[in-house]
C-alpha positions in Angstrom: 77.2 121.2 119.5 80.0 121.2 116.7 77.9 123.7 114.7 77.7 125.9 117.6 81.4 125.8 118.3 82.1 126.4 114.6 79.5 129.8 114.7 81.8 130.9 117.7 84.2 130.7 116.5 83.3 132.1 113.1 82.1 134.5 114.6 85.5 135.4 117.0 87.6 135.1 113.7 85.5 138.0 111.5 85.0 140.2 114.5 88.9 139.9 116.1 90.2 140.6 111.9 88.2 143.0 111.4 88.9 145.1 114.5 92.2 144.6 113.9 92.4 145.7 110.5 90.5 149.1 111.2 92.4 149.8 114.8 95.7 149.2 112.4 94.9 151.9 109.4 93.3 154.0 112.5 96.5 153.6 115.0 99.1 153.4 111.9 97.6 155.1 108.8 97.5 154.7 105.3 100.8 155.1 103.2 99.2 154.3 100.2 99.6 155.8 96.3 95.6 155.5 95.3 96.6 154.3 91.8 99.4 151.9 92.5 97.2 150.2 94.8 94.2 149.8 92.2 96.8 148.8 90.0 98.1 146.0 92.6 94.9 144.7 93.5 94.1 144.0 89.9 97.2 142.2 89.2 96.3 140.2 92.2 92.9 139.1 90.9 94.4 138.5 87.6 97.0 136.1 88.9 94.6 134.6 91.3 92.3 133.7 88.7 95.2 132.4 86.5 96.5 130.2 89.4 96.3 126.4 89.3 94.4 123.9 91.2 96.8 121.3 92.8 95.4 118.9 95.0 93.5 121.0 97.9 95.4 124.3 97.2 95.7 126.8 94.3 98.8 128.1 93.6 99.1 131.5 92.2 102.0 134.1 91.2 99.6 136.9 93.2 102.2 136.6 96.9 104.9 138.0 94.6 102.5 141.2 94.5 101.9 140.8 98.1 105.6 140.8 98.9 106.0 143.3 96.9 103.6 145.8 98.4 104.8 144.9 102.2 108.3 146.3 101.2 106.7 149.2 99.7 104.2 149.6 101.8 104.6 148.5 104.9 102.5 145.9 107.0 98.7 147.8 107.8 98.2 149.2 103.4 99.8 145.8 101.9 97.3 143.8 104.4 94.8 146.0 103.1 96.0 145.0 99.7 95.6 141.7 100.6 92.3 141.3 102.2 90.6 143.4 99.6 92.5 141.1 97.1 90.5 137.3 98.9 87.6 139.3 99.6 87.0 139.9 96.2 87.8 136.9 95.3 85.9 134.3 97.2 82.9 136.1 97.4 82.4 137.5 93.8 84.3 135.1 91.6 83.6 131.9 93.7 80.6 133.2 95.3 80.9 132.4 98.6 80.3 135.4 101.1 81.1 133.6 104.4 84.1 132.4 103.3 85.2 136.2 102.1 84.6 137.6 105.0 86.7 134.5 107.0 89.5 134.4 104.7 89.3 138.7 104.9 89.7 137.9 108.9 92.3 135.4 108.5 94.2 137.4 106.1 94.2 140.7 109.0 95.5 138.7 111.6 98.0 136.6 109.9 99.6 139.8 107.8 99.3 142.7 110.2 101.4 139.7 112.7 103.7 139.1 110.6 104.1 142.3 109.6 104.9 143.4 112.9 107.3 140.3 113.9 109.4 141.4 110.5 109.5 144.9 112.5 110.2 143.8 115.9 113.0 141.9 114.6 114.7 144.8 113.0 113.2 144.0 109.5 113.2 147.8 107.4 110.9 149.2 104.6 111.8 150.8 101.5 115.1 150.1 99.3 116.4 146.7 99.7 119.4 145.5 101.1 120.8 141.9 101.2 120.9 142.1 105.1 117.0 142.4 104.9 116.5 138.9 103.3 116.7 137.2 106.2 113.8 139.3 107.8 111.5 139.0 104.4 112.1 134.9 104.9 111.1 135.5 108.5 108.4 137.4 107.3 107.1 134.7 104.5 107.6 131.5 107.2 105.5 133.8 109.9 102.7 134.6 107.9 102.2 130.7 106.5 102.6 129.2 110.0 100.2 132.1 111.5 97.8 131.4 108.4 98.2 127.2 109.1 97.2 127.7 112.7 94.1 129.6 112.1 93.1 127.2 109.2 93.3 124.7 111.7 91.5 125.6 114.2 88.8 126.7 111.3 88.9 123.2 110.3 88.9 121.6 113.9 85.6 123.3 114.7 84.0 122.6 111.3 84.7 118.9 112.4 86.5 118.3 109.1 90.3 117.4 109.1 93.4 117.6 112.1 96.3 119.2 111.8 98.9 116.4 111.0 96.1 115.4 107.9 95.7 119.2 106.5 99.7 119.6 106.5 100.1 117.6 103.2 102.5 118.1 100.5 100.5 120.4 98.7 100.9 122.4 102.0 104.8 122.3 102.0 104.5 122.8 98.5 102.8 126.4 98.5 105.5 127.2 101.5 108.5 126.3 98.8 106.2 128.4 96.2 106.4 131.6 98.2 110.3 131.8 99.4 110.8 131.1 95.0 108.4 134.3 94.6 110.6 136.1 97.5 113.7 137.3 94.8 111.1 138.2 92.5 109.4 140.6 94.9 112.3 142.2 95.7 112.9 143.1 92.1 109.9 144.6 91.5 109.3 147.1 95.1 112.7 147.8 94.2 111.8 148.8 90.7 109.0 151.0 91.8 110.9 152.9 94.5 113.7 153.3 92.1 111.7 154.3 88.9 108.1 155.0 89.6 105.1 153.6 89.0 104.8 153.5 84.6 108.2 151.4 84.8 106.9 148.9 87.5 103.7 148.6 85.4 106.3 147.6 82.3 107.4 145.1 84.4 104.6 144.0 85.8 103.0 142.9 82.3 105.5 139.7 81.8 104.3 139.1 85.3 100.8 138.4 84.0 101.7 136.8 80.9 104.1 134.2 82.6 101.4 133.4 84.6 98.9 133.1 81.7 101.6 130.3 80.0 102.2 128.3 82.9 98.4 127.7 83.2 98.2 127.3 79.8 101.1 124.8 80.2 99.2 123.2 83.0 95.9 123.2 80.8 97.5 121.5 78.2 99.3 119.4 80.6 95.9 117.9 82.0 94.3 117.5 78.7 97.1 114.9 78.0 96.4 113.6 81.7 93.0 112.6 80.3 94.0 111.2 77.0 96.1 109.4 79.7 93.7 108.1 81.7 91.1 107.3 78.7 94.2 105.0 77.4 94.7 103.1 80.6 91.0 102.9 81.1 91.6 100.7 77.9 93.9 99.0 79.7 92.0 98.2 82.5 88.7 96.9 80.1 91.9 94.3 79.2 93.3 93.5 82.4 90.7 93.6 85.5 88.4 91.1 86.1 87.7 91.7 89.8 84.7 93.6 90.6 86.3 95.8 93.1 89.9 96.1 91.8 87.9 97.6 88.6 85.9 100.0 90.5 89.5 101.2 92.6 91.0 102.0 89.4 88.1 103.7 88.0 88.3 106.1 91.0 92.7 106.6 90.5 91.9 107.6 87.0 89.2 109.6 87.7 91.6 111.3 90.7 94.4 112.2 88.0 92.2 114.1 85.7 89.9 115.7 87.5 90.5 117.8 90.8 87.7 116.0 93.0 87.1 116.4 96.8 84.9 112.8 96.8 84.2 110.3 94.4 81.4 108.1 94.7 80.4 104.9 92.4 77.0 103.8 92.6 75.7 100.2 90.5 71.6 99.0 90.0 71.3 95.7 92.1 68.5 93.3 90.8 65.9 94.9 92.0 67.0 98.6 90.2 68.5 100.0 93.6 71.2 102.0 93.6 73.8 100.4 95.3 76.9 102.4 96.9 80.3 100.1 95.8 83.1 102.4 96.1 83.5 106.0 97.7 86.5 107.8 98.4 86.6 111.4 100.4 87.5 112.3 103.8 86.0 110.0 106.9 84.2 112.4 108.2 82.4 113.2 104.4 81.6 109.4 104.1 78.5 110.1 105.8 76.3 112.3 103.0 76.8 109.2 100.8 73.4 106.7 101.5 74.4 102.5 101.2 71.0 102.7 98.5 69.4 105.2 96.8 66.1 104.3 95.5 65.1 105.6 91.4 64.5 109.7 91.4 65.5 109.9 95.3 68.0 112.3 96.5 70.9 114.1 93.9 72.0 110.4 92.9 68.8 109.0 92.5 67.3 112.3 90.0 70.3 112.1 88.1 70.1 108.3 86.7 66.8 108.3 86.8 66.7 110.9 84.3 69.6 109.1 82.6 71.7 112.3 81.8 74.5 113.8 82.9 74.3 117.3 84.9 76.8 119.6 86.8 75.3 121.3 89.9 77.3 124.5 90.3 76.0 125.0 94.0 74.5 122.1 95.8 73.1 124.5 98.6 71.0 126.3 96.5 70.2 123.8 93.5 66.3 123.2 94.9 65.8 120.7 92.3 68.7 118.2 92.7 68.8 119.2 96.3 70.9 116.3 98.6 70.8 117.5 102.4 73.6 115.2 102.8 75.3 115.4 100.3 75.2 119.6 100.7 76.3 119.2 103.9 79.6 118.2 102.8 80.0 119.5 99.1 79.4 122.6 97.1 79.8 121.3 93.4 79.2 118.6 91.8 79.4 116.2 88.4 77.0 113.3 88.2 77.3 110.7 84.7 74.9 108.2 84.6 77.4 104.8 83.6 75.8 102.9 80.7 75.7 99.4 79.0 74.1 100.1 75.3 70.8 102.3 76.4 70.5 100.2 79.9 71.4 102.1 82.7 73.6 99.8 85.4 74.7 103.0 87.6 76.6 106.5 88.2 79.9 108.0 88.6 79.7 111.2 90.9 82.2 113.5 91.6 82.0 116.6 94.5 83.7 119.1 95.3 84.0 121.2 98.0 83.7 124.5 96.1 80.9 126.2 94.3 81.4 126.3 90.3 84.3 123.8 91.1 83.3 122.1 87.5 83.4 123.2 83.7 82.1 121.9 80.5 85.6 120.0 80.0 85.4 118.5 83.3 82.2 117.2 82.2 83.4 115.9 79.0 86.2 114.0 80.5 84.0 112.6 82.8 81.3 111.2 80.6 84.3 109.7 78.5 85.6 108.1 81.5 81.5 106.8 82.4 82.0 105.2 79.0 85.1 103.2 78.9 83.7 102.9 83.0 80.9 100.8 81.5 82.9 98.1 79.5 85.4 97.8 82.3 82.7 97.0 85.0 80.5 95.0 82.7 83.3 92.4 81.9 84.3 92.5 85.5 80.2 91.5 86.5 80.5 89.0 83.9 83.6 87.1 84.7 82.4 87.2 87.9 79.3 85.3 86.9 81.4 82.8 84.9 83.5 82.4 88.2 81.1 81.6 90.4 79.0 79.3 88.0 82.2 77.2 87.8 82.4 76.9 91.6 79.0 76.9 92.3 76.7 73.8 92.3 73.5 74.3 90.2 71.5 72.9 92.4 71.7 74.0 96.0 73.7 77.2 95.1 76.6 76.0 98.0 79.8 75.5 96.8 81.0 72.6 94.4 84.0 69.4 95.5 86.2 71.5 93.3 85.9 74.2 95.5 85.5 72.8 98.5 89.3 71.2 98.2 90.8 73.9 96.5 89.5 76.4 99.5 90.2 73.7 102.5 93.8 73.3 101.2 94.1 77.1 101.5 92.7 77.2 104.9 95.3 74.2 106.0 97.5 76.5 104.3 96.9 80.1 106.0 96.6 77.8 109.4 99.6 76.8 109.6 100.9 80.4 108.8 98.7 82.3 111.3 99.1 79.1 114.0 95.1 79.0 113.9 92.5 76.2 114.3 90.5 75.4 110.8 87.6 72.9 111.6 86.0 70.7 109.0 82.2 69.7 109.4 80.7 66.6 107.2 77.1 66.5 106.9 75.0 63.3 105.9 71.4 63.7 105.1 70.0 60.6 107.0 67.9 58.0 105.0 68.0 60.0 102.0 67.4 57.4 99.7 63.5 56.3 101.5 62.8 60.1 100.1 64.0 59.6 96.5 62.7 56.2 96.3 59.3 57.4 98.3 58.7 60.7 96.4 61.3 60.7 93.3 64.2 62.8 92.5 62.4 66.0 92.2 60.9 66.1 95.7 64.8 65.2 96.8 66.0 67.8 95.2 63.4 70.2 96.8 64.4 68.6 100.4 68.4 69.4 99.2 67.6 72.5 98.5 65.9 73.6 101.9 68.7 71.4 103.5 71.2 73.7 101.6 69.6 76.9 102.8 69.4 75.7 106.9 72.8 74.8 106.8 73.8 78.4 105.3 71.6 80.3 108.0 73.3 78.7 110.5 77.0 79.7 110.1 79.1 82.2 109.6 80.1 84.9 106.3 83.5 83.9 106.0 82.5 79.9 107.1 82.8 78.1 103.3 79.3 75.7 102.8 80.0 73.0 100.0 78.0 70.2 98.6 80.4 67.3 98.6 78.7 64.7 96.7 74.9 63.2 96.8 72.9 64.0 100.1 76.3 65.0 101.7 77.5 68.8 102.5 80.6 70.0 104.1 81.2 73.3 106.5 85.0 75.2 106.9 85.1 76.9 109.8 88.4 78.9 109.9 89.6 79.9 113.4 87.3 77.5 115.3 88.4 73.8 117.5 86.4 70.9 117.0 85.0 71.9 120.1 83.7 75.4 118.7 82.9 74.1 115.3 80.6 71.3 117.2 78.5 73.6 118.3 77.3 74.9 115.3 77.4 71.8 113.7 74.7 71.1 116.7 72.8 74.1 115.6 72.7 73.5 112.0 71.3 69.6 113.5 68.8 71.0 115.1 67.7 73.6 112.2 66.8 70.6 109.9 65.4 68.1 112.1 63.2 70.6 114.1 61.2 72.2 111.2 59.5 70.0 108.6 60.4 70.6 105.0 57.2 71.8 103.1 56.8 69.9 99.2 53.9 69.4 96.8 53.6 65.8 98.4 53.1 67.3 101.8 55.6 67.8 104.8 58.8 66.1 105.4 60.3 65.5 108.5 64.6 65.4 108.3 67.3 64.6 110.2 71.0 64.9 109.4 73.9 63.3 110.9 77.6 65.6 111.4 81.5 64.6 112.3 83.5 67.2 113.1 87.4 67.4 113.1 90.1 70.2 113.4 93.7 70.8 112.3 96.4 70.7 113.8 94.8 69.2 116.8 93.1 66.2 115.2 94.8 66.0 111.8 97.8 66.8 110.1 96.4 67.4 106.4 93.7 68.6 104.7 93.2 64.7 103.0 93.2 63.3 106.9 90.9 66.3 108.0 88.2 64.8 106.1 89.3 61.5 106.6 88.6 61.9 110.3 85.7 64.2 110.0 84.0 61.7 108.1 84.6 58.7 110.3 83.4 60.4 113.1 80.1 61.1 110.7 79.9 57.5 110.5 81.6 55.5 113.6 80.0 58.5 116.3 76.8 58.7 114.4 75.6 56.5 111.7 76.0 53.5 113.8 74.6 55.0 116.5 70.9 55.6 115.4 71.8 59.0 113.6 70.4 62.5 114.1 73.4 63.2 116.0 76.8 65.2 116.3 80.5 63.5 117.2 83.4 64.8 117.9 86.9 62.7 116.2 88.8 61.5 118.7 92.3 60.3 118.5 
């Protein structure tokens, strides 16, 4: 349905600036000198194509021709100008013929309007006078708001972005860049209606070459925005030891040197899947990135499977590294396989959402960022593993007494703050010591083990599962009364005793015994939580033939 609005619209747009562009030159005619207008329209794809990417927008010198031309013109030859000017652009220098002919469309309508606002309001052609400025302003703010509010509706029915997220400060920005170009436009229609078209051409040449520096100052200053980010991927090798605050950094970096529409990191799990860990693009791209890729499947999977890096130049028609998904949403892209000595442990992916978006030097960066990318993640997977050993007992892989009181004093803790229940269960594996005695310590440890495991399956992510000490475990159940927490407790009761426990030495049958307790309700500390969870594991249950849930009561 969004596809079809989005034709119709297409569709509406190229037919409705088109019309209006030929019933103008028709209607109005053509003041135009045939050799100052070539001239124009090749300054105007020179300064385009010396303009500078800034966030979502390029910025150019090029509306300082377009000005320019308007005052010299008038509105129906400079919109010509113009058109001509994105047509040629966008279709043969960033190969995309749809978008020609829309932006060709969107350029009519907004120019010839504002063109004819400027003239409604009074707003005259030729030799400039100060009392005009105030209509070339008019002029300037009516074309970008006219422009804004087709883009808009462009982007509304391409289901991409809404209004109040498109109008950015990159937006604002390239508003502030035109009224700067405005005193500069003047100067130079006035210099051709003054002295004729060899003078304006003189002038015109410092035009080109300012624009020339300031992307070679911009060049240079994004080569020292890499050496930048190399140095404070050093940093972060040094400083992050989270997982996921690594992988957040390695994407900001990424951001600062390299103008990205999406970034996507993808690790190897155990099993050699490719495992999506951190994206960041629009909501609605979020989609063309798959949870796991599997080896040599889709534009992710090819490209570590292979183990090299590669730049697709145009997603849509790349038939080899072809991603449906992916294409749907993107046009370019950068893919560096992330290495740890010759192992491959994943990919960093950048998209954007033009075609040829990418260069040799983005490429470079990029594969110097994968490297430093590699070290930081590698000590973050590894600290990780040291963690969790430390809190971890070896046995039944729950959580050690260590853990267990450092985590329940943080519950008691974030309780009291957030005026929630925290409930403690203690769990007592009945008659434990007929099994050891009976079978030895190896089949008790097997029984542990599964124990372990049931008690695990039956609660919930965030509920913390510790071994306390022996045959007895402990559950912390944030958010839950005694009364709630006794239910699972029940559950968890029922998941040992009902299924035997298969061993070497044949089946064992189980049973465990559980007090439950809450704070605030039914204790005032975390050292009298399990105080009273436990007596109610041994007053409510032990003495009362076991296999069997209670409640602490005051």
């Amino acid at each position: 349905m969004l596809k079809k609005k989005e034709v119709i619209f297409d569709s509406l747009l190229i037919t409705t600036g088109f019309s209006l562009l030929i019933f103008s030159c028709i209607r109005y005619g053509l003041r135009i000198d045939i050799k100052l207008f070539s001239l124009l329209l090749v300054v105007m794809l020179i300064l385009d194509n010396l303009g500078i990417k800034y966030t979502d927008i390029k910025l150019s010198i090029s509306p300082v021709i377009t000005i320019a031309s308007f005052l010299i013109y008038g509105t129906v030859s400079s919109t010509l100008l113009a058109v001509l000017s994105i047509m040629i652009e966008t279709i043969f220098f960033r190969k995309k013929i749809k978008n020609g002919f829309l932006n060709g469309a969107m350029f009519s309508i907004t120019y010839i309007a504002a063109g004819h606002i400027y003239e409604l309001l009074g707003g005259k052609f030729g030799q400039f006078s100060l009392n005009q400025l105030k209509y070339i302003i008019i002029y300037v703010l009516a074309s970008f708001v006219i422009n804004y509010f087709i883009l808009y509706y462009a982007l509304k029915f391409q289901g991409k972005v809404l209004f109040k997220k498109y109008w950015t400060e990159s937006s604002i920005l390239e508003l502030v860049s035109y009224f700067v170009m405005i005193p500069f436009a003047i100067f130079f229609a006035n210099v051709y209606l003054k002295y004729g078209t060899y003078i304006f051409i003189y002038h015109v040449i410092p035009l080109i070459l300012l624009a020339y520096f300031i992307k070679a100052f911009r060049d240079l200053y994004k080569a020292n925005q890499r050496l930048n980010a190399l140095y404070e991927m050093v940093k972060i090798i040094n400083s992050k030891l989270d997982l996921d605050k690594t992988l957040e950094a390695i994407v900001y970096e990424t951001e600062k040197v390299v103008t990205v529409s999406g970034i996507a990191i993808y690790l190897k799990d155990e099993n050699g899947f490719l495992v999506n860990e951190k994206i960041k693009c629009s909501d609605e791209a979020k989609s063309a990135f798959k949870d796991v890729y599997m080896n040599n499947e889709g534009l992710i999977g090819k490209a570590v499977y292979e183990g090299k890096s590669v730049i697709i130049d145009n997603l849509k028609r790349d038939k080899y590294y072809f991603d449906r998904n992916i294409s749907d949403y993107f046009d370019s892209a950068i893919v560096v396989p992330i290495k740890n000595t010759d192992k491959i442990i994943g990919c960093l992916s950048v998209f954007q959402n033009e075609v040829n978006a990418f260069d040799g030097e983005s490429l470079k960066i990029m594969e110097a960022l994968s490297e430093q990318s590699s070290i930081a993640i590698m000590n973050a997977k590894r600290y990780f593993e040291i963690s969790k050993k430390s809190i971890t007992d070896p046995l039944t892989k729950t959580y050690n007494r260590r853990f267990f009181d450092q985590i329940l004093h943080n519950s008691i803790t974030k309780s009291a703050e957030d005026k929630m229940p925290v409930s403690l269960i203690m769990l007592d594996v009945d008659k434990f010591k007929n099994i050891n005695d009976t079978y030895g310590h190896v089949i008790g440890d097997i029984v542990l083990c599964e124990i372990a495991s049931r008690i695990k399956s039956c609660v919930r992510n965030n509920d913390i599962v510790a071994r306390y000490g022996g045959e007895e475990f402990s559950v912390i159940l944030p958010n839950l009364t005694a009364e709630q927490a006794c239910v699972i407790a029940e559950r968890i009761r029922y998941e040992v005793s009902s299924k035997p426990i298969k061993t070497d030495v044949g089946d064992i049958t189980i049973t465990v015994s559980a007090g439950v307790a809450d704070y605030p309700n039914k204790a005032e500390s975390a050292e009298k939580l399990i105080s009273h969870a436990d007596r109610a594991l041994y007053a409510g249950c032990k003495t009362k033939g076991r296999d069997r849930v209670a409640v602490y009561e005051i």
